[in-house]
C-alpha positions in Angstrom: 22.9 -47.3 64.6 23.5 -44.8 62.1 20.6 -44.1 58.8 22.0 -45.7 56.2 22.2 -43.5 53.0 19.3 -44.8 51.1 17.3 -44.1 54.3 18.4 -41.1 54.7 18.2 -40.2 50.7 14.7 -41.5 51.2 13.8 -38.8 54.0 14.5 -35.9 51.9 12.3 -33.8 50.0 12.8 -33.3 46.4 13.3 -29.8 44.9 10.6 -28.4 43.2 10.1 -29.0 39.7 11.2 -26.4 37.0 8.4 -24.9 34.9 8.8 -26.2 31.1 10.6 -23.1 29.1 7.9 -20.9 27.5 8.4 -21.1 23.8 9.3 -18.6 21.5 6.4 -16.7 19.8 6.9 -18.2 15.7 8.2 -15.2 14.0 5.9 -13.6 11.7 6.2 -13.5 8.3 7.4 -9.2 7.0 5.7 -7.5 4.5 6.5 -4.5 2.2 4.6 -2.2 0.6 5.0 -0.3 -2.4 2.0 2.3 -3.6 1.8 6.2 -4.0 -0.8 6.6 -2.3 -0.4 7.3 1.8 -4.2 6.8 2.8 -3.8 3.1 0.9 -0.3 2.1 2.3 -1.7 3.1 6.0 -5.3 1.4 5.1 -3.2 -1.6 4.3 -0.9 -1.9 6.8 -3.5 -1.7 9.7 -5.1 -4.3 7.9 -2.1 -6.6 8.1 -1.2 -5.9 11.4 -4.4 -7.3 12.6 -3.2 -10.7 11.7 -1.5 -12.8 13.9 1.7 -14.4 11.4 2.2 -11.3 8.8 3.6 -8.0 10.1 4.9 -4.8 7.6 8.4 -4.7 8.0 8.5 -1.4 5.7 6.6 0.9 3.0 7.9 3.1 0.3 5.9 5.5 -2.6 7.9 4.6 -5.3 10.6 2.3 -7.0 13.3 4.0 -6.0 12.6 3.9 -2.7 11.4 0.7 -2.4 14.4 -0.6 -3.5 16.4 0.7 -0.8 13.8 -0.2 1.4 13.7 -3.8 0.3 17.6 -4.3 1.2 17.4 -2.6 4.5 14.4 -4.6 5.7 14.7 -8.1 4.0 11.2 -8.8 3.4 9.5 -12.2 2.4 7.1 -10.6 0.5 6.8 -7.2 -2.0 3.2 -5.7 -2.3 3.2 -3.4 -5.4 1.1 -1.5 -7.0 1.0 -0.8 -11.2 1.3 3.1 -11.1 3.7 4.4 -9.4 5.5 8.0 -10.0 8.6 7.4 -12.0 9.5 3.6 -13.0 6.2 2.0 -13.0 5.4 -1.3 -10.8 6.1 -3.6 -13.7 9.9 -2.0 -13.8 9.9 -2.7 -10.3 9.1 -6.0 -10.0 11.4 -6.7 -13.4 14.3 -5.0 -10.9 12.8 -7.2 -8.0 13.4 -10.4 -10.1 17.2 -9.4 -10.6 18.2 -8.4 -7.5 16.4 -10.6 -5.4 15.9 -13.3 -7.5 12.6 -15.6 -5.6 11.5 -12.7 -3.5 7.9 -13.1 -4.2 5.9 -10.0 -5.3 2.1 -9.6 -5.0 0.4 -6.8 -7.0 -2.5 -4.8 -6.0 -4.2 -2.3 -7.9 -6.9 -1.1 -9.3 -5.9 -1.5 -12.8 -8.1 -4.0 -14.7 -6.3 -7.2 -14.5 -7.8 -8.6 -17.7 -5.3 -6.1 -19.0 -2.4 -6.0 -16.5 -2.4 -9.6 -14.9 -0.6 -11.2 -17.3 1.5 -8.4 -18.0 2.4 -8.3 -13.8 3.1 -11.8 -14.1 5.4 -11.9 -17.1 7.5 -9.7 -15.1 7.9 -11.9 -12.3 5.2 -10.8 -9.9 3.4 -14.5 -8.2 -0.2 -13.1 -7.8 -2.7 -9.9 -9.1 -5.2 -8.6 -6.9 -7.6 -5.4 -7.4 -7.7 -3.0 -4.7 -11.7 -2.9 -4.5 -11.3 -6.8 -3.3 -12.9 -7.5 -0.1 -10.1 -7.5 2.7 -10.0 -11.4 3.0 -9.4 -12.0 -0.3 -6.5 -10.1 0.3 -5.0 -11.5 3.2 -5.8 -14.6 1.2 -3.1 -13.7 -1.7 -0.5 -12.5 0.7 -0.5 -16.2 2.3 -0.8 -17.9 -0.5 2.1 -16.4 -2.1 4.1 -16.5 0.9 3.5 -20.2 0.8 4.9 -20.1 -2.3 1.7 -20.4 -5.0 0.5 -17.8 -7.1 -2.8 -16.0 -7.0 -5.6 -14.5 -9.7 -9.0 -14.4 -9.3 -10.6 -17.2 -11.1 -11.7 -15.4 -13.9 -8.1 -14.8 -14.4 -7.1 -18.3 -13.4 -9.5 -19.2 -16.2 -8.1 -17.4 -18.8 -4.7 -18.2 -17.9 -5.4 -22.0 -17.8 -7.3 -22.2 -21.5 -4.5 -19.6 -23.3 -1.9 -22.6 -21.8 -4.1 -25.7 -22.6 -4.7 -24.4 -26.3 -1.0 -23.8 -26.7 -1.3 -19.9 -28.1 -2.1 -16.7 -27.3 -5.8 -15.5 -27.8 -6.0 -12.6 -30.1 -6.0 -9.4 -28.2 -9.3 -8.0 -26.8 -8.7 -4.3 -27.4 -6.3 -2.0 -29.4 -4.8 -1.2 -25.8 -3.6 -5.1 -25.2 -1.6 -4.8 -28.4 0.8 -1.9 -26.8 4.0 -3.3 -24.9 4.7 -2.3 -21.2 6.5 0.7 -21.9 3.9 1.9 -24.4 1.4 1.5 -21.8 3.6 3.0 -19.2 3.9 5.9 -22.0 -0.1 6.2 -22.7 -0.8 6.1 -19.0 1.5 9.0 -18.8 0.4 11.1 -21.4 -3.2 10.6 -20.6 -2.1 12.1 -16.6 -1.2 15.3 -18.8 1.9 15.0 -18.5 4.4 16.4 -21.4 7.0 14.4 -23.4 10.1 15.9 -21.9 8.0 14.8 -18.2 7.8 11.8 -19.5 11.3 11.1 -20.5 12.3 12.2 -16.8 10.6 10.0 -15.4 11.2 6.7 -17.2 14.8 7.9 -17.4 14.7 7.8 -21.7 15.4 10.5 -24.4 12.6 13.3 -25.4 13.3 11.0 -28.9 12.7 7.6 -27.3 9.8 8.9 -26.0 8.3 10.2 -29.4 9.2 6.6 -30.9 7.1 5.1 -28.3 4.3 8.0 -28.8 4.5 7.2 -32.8 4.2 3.6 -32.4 1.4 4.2 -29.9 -0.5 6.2 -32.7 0.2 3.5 -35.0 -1.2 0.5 -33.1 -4.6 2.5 -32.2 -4.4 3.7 -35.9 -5.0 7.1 -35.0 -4.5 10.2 -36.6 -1.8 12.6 -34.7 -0.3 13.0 -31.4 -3.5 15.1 -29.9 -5.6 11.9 -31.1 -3.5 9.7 -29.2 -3.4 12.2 -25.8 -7.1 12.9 -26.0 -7.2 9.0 -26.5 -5.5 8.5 -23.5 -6.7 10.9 -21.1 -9.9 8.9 -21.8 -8.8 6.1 -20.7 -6.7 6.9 -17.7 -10.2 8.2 -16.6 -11.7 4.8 -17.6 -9.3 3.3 -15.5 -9.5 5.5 -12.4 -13.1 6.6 -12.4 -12.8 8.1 -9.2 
């Protein structure tokens, strides 16, 4: 008598079973980086590529190039820094805003953020961090405003959070928090040395626009002539980078 079929089902051996399918690495988050300086871009980026879920997808010295490289690299997230040569970070982050509408920006610098903070974030940016941070503190802000939350320090968190709970703005600190962003931008550049028709170049305005700005500059410090207001500057563009 013949096996029947179950027997003979029964008698043979089953194939081996198929390892599960390795999954796909997730895909880390890409980072771009904005900043005139090489050594910091560099510093910064080996920093980042030590972590495991952020990588730097491009880096660019200015805002004109950073722009370019922001479209050809569609990154989640735009490091930038305050000074830059030409349009200055808080033009870039304005032009980041229309372009790219929620592309979230994070600036680092080492501009005082009791004094550009607020400014950074008016212009769209979700977080201010100075460059003499510790590296984790860093790393922090980059995830937290990938995750879609902003970041200060909490000094700045604090000042933020009592200016909104009293419901006005706290008189300015200094003569220098009374100047708009392109005054600043302007006083920053005339305390580099560099000349009015430099300065116009540069911020892409009129040798005129750029003595308006100068004049109300003088006028808000209430000093005396334009040398006052370069000496005035120079001093504090040293203030601000003491080294």
């Amino acid at each position: 008598m013949s096996e029947s079929a179950p027997n003979r089902a029964r008698g043979k051996t089953a194939p081996p079973a198929k390892p599960p399918a390795a999954s796909a690495p997730p895909e880390k988050s890409r980072v771009f980086i904005v900043d005139d300086h090489t050594m910091f871009r560099e510093g910064l980026r080996q920093l980042i590529e030590r972590e495991s879920t952020i990588t730097v997808c491009g880096d660019a010295p200015d805002a004109a190039e950073a722009l370019i490289g922001i479209r050809t690299t569609n990154p989640d997230v735009v490091i930038v820094d305050i000074s830059l040569a030409g349009a200055s970070g808080l033009d870039l982050i304005k032009d980041i805003k229309v372009e790219f509408g929620d592309l979230p920006v994070l600036v680092v610098s080492m501009h005082d953020e009791s004094l550009h903070a607020e400014r950074a974030l008016r212009a769209g940016a979700m977080g201010y961090v100075m460059k003499h941070e510790p590296a984790k503190t860093v790393k922090a802000a980059i995830q937290k405003v990938l995750g879609g939350d902003m970041y200060l320090s909490e000094k700045m968190s604090s000042l933020v959070l009592n200016r909104l709970l009293r419901g006005q703005v706290e008189p300015a600190k200094s003569p220098i928090e009374t100047l708009s962003d392109r005054e600043l931008e302007v006083f920053r550049l005339l305390g580099q040395g560099k000349g009015v028709r430099q300065i116009g170049e540069e911020l892409g305005v009129t040798i005129p626009t750029v003595n308006s700005f100068r004049n109300r500059i003088k006028e808000k410090l209430q000093l005396k002539s334009s040398t006052e207001v370069m000496l005035h500057a120079i001093h504090w563009v040293r203030e601000e980078s003491p080294t």
